[in-house]
C-alpha positions in Angstrom: -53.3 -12.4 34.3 -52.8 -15.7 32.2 -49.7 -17.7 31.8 -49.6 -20.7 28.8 -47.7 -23.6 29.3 -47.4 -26.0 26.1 -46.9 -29.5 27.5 -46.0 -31.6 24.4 -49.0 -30.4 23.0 -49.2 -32.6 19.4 -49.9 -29.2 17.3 -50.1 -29.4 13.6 -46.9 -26.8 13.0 -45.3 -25.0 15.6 -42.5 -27.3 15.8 -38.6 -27.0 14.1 -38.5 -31.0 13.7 -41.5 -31.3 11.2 -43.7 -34.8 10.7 -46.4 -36.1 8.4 -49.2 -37.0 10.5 -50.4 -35.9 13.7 -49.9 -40.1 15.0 -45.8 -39.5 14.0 -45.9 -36.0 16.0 -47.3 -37.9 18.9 -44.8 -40.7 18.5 -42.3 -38.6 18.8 -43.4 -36.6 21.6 -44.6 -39.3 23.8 -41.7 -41.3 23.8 -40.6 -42.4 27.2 -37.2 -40.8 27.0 -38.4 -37.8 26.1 -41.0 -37.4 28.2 -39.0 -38.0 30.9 -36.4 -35.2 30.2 -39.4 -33.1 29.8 -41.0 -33.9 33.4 -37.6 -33.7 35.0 -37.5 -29.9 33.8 -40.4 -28.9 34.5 -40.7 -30.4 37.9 -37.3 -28.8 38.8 -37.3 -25.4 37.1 -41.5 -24.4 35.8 -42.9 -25.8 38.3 -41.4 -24.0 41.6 -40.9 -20.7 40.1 -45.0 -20.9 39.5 -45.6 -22.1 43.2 -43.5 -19.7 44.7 -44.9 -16.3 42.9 -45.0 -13.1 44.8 -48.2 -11.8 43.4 -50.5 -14.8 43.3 -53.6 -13.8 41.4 -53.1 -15.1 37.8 -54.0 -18.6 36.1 -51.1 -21.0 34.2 -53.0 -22.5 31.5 -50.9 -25.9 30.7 -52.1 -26.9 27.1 -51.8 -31.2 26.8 -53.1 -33.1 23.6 -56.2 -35.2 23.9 -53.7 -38.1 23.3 -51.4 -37.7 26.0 -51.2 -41.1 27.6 -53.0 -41.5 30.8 -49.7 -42.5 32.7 -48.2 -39.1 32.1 -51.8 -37.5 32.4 -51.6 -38.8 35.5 -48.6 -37.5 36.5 -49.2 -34.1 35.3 -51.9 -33.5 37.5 -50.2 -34.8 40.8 -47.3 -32.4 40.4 -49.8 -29.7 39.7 -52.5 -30.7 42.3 -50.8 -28.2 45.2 -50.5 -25.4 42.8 -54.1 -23.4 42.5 -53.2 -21.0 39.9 -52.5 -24.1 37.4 -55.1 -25.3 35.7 -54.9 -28.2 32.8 -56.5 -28.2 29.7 -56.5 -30.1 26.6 -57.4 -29.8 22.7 -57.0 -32.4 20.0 -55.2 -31.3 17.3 -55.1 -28.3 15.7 -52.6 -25.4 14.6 -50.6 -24.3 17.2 -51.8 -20.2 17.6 -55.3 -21.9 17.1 -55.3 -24.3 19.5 -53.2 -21.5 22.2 -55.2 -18.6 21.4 -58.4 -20.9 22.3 -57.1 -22.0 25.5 -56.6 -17.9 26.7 -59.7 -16.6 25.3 -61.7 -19.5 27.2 -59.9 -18.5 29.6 -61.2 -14.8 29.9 -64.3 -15.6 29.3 -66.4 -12.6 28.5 -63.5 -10.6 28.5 -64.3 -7.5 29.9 -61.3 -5.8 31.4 -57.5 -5.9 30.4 -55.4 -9.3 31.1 -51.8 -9.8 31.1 -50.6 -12.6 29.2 -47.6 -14.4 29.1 -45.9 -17.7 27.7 -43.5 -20.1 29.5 -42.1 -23.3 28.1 -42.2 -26.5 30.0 -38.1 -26.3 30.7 -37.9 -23.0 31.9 -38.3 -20.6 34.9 -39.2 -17.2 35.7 -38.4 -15.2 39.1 -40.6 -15.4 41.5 -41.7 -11.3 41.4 -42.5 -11.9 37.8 -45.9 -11.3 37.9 -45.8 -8.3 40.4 -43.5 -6.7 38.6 -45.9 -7.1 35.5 -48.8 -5.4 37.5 -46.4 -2.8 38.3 -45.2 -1.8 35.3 -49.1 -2.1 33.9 -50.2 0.3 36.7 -47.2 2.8 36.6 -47.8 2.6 32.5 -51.3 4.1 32.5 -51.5 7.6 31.3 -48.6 6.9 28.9 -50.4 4.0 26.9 -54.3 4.9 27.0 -54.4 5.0 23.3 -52.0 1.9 22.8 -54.3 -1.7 21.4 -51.7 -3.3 23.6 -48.3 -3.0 25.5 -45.4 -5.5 25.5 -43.2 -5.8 28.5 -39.3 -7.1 28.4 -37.0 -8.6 30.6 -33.9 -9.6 29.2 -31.5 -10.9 31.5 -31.4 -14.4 32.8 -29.3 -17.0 32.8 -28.9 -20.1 30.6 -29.0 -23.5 32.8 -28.6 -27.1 31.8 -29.2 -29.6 34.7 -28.5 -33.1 35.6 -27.3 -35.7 38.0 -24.2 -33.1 39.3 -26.2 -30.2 39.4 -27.1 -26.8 37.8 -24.8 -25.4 35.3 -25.0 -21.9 34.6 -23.8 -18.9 32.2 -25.8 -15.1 32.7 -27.0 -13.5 29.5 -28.8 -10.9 28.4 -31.0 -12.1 25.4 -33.1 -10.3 22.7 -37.1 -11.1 23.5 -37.1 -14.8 24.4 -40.3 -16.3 24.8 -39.7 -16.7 28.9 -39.2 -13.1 30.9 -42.2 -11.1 28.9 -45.4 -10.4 28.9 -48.1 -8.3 27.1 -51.4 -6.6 27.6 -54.5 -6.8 26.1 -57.2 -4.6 25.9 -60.9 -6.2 26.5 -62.4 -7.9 24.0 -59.1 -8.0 21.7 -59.5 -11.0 19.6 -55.5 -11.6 19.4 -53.2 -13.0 22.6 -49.7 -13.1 23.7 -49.5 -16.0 21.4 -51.0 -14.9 17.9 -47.6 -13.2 18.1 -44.0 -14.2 17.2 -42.0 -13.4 20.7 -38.8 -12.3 19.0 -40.9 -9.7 16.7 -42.8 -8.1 19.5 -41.2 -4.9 19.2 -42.1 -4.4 16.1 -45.5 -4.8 16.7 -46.0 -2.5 19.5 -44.6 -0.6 22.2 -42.3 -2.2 24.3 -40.9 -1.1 28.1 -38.0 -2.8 28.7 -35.7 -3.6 32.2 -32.7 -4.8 31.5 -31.7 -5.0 35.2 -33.4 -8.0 37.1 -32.6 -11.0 36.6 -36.3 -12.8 35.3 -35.7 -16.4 33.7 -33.6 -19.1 33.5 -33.7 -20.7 30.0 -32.8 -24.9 30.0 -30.4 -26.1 27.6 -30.8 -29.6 26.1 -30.8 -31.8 23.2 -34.3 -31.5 23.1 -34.6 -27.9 22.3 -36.8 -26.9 19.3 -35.0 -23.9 18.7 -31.3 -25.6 19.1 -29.7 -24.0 15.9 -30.6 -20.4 17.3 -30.2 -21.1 20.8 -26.6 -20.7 21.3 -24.7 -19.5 24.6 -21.3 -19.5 25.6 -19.9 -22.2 28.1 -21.3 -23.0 31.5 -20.1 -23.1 34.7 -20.9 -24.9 38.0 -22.8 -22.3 40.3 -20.8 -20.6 42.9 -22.3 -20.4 46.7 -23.5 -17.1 45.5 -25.8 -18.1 42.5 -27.2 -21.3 44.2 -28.5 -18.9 47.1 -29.7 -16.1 44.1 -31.0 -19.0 42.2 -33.3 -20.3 45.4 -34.5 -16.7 46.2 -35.1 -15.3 42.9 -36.5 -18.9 41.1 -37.3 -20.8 43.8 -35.1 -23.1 42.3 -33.2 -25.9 44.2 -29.9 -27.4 43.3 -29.7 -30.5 45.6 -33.5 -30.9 44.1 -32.1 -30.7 40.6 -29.7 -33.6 41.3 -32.2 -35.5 43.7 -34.6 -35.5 40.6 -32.2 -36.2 37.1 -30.7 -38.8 39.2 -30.7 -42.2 37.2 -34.1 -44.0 38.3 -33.8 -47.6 40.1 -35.4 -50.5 36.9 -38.8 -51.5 37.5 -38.4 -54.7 39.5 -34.9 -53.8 40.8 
């Protein structure tokens, strides 16, 4: 099993905001603000819900640029040091699927048996029996898809969060293949991956089982959101007692962490 984490990976394509040169992608993704927002979601939402997983045999791939400046490079790795399924790896760049479908197939090396793949953004979460409930659904699913090239598997409820210094804000929904809450399987040797494909078309490129019942990602909401014009929920609310306790046991995700961490930072030399 192999998870793929883009971490403002300077890809040539693959972005909504388009630039001319790989140097203005890489301005724009490295600035300090930005980068910042990015590590404060990820250390508060990716980042636990990977730790805590119930089934623990799988690799996160977390895709960085060449370029990425040694400072956050740095950082990267010591939030990541205690996690032994995540590994970091890095391409200059190249086209997006390229550069991704690389990453996995290095990954696999010689290939020889099925994998599991699945994609997770650097803002997001996904519950901590996500990847056991992958390998069940790829065990249970054998008879049923021996002749299938490969096998998509959908969970569609979640919640939408946005965090900050007063907490977690939250609204449930129930979303039509987002890239976070799926996964797919490959047979050995297949030259494709879960990322040569685009997430929302997925059912029409193979068969799908999906469970609308658990409760598998939270999605972050933000002004830097590549996909902002289709991204759109209906208002948030503050988390009752209820969802702060589901959100800790199903994500691993804690709210008096959330508002430790997007807290405003003292100035250097204050």
């Amino acid at each position: 099993m192999i998870g793929l984490c883009r971490f403002s990976y300077p890809a040539l394509g693959g972005f909504k905001r388009m630039h001319e040169t790989p140097e203005e992608r890489e301005a724009y993704l490295y600035a300090p603000e930005r980068m910042e927002l990015r590590f404060r979601h990820f250390e508060c939402l990716t980042l636990p819900s990977i730790a805590a997983q119930q089934s623990p045999d799988f690799t996160f791939l977390i895709v960085i640029g060449e370029s990425l400046p040694k400072t956050y490079r740095d950082r990267l790795h010591d939030l990541t040091a205690g996690v032994p399924q995540i590994k970091v790896v890095q391409f200059p760049p190249m086209k997006q699927r390229l550069a991704m479908q690389r990453a996995i197939k290095e990954e696999l090396g010689e290939d020889t048996t099925h994998s599991i793949q699945f994609r997770l953004d650097d803002d997001d979460a996904v519950a901590v029996g996500f990847t056991r409930s992958l390998r069940w659904f790829v065990k249970h699913s054998a008879t049923m898809r021996k002749n299938w090239r490969y096998m998509a598997i959908e969970y569609n409820r979640g919640y939408s969060v946005q965090l900050s210094d007063q907490g977690i804000m939250a609204e449930e929904v129930q979303s039509p293949f987002w890239a976070c809450g799926l996964g797919v399987l490959f047979r050995p040797g297949d030259p494709l991956t879960v990322m040569n494909f685009a997430h929302h078309k997925l059912h029409l490129e193979m068969p799908t089982f999906l469970n609308p019942t658990p409760r598998m990602y939270l999605r972050a909401k933000h002004d830097d959101n590549d996909s902002a014009d289709r991204y759109q929920t209906g208002p948030l609310h503050p988390l009752s007692a209820e969802e702060r306790s589901l959100f800790q046991k199903q994500f691993n995700v804690d709210e008096d962490r959330v508002k430790a961490v997007f807290s405003p930072r003292p100035a250097p030399g204050g």
